[in-house]
N, C-alpha and C positions, 0 to 999 in steps of 0.2 A: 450245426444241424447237418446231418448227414443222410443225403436221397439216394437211394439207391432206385432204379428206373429198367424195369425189364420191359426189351421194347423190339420191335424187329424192323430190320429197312423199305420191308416192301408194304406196311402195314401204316396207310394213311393218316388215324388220328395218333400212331406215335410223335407224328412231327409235327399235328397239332396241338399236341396233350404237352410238347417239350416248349414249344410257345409258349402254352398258356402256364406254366409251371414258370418259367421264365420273367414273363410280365407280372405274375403275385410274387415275385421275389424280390423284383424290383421295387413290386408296389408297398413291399413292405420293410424295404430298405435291408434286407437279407443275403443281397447276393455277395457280398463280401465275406460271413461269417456261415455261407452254407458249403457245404461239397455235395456236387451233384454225380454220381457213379452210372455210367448206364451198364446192364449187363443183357447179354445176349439169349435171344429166344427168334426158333423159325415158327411162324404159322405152321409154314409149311415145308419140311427137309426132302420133303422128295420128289419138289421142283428141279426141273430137267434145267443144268446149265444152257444158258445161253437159247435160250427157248425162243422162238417167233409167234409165240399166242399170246396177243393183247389182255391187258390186266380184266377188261371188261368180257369176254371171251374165257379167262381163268375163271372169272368170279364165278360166271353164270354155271360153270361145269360142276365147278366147286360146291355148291348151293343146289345146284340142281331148280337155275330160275333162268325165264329166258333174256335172252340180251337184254332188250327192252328194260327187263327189270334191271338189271346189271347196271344198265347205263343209268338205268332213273337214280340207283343208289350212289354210285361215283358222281354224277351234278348235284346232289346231297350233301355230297362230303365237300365239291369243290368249295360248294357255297358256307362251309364251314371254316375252310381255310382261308380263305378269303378275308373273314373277322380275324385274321390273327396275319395280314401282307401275308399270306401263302398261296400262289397262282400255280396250281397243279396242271400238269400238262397232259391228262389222262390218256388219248390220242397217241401220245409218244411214249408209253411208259408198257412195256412189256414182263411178262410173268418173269421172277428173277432165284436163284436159288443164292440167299444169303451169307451161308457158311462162309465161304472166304474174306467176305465184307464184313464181317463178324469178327474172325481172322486176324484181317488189317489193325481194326480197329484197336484190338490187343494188342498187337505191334508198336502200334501210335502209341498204346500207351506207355510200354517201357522205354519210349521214347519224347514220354511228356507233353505228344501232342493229341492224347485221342479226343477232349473235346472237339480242335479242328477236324476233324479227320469222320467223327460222327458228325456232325451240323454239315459236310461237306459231303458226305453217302445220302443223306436222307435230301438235301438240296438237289444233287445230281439224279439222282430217281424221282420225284413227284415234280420239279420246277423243268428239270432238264431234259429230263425223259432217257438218261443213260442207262447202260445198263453194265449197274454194277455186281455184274458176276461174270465179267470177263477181266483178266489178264492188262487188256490195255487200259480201261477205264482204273481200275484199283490201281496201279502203276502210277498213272495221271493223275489221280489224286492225292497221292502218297507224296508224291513229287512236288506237288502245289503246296502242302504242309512243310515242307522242307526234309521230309526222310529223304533216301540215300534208293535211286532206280532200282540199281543191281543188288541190294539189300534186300528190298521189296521183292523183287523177283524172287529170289532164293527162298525167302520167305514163305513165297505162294508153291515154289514148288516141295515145299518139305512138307510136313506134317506138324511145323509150329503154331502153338497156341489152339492147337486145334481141341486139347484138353480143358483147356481153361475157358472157351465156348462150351463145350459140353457138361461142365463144372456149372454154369450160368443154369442153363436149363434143368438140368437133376435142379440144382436148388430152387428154381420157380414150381418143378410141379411138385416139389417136398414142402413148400408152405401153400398151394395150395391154389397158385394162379389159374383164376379161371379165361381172362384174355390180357390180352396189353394195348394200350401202356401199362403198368401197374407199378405202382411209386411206396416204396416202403420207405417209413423215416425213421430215422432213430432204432428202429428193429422194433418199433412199438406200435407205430397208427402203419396203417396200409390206405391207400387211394385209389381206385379199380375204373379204369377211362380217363378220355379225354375232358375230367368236369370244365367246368365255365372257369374263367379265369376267378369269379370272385369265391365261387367252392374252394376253389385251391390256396385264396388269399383268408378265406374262414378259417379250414382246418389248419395252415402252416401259421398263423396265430394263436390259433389254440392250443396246438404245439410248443410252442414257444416259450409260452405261457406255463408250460405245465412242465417245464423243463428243469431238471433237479427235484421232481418229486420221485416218489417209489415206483418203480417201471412197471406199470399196468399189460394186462392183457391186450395183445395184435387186436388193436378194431379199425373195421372200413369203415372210412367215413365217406365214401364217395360210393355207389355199384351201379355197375348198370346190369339187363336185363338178359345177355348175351343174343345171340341172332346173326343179322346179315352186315355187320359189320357197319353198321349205320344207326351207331348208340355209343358213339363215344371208347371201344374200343372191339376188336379185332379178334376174332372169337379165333383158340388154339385149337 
């Protein structure tokens, strides 16, 4: 079974929705015979590098709601992560532009380590509160997987991979994503949010199941309603 998972680093219920995708794969004895692919997508690309405006500060500008509101919805999400061990450090987590963590992550992977390397961006932004769209943090985490400093570096300062991120996005808004996470399987079912772990342990059964019949019509089996990012995914 093959997941493909369009999802962005600064975008909350992605690194819940990868949880919970995780625990019904376990819980249905799949993680050995699945491949899970993540492909890259920015909320937002025209997030200023290395920015000093807190996520809760972005959100409200973004949305056009006031702090108060911002903040009510981020103790929302926290208390979401939290059902899945995920202690978000909202506080310390500042607006972040993704493209090169994105970047990386392609890197890692022609070097067979991008699972590490995404579970290790999405930990270092909502647990750590880093900020990975600088130079030294992407470095430091590259290094922690075991890639090569001065590789990395080169890496960030060329224009590698920078196609095959934007290859990611053209194809999420050509089938038709409306936020993320958003979990395509097999190139048949599609999943849209962060569902409940036992949503995601339903349909990846159902799937399953239905595996070697005649390849049916893309259907969501999951939607949510889109809004303020406080519905299980992360409005684009």
């Amino acid at each position: 079974m093959k997941i493909e998972v369009w999802s962005d680093y600064v975008c909350p219920f992605c690194y819940i929705g990868k949880r919970r995708l995780e625990h019904a794969l376990k819980q249905l004895g799949l993680e050995e015979t699945s491949e899970v692919v993540f492909k890259a997508y920015q909320l937002d690309p025209n997030t200023p590098v290395a920015s000093d405006l807190s996520v809760v500060e972005g959100l409200a500008g973004k949305y056009n709601v006031s702090k108060q509101q911002a903040e009510n919805m981020m103790t929302n999400i926290e208390e979401q992560a939290k059902t899945v061990d995920l202690h978000y450090q909202v506080d310390k987590m500042k607006t972040s532009n993704t493209f090169d963590a994105h970047r990386l992550a392609k890197f890692a992977k022609s070097h067979d380590v991008e699972k590490e390397v995404t579970e290790r961006l999405l930990h270092g932004y909502f647990v750590e509160g880093e900020r990975i769209d600088t130079e030294e943090v992407l470095v430091a985490i590259a290094t922690e997987v075991g890639l090569d400093a001065q590789k990395t570096k080169e890496m960030l300062y060329s224009n590698d991979y920078g196609d095959e991120v934007k290859n990611d996005i053209k194809e999420a808004q050509e089938i038709g994503v409306q936020g993320v996470p958003f979990f395509v399987i097999n190139r048949k079912y599609a999943i849209s949010g962060a569902q409940p772990t036992e949503a995601f342990v339903e349909a990846l059964e159902k799937i399953a199941k239905e595996e070697g019949m005649a390849k049916p019509k893309l259907q969501v089996l999951g939607t949510d309603e889109g809004g303020l990012c406080d519905d299980g995914a992360c409005d684009i």
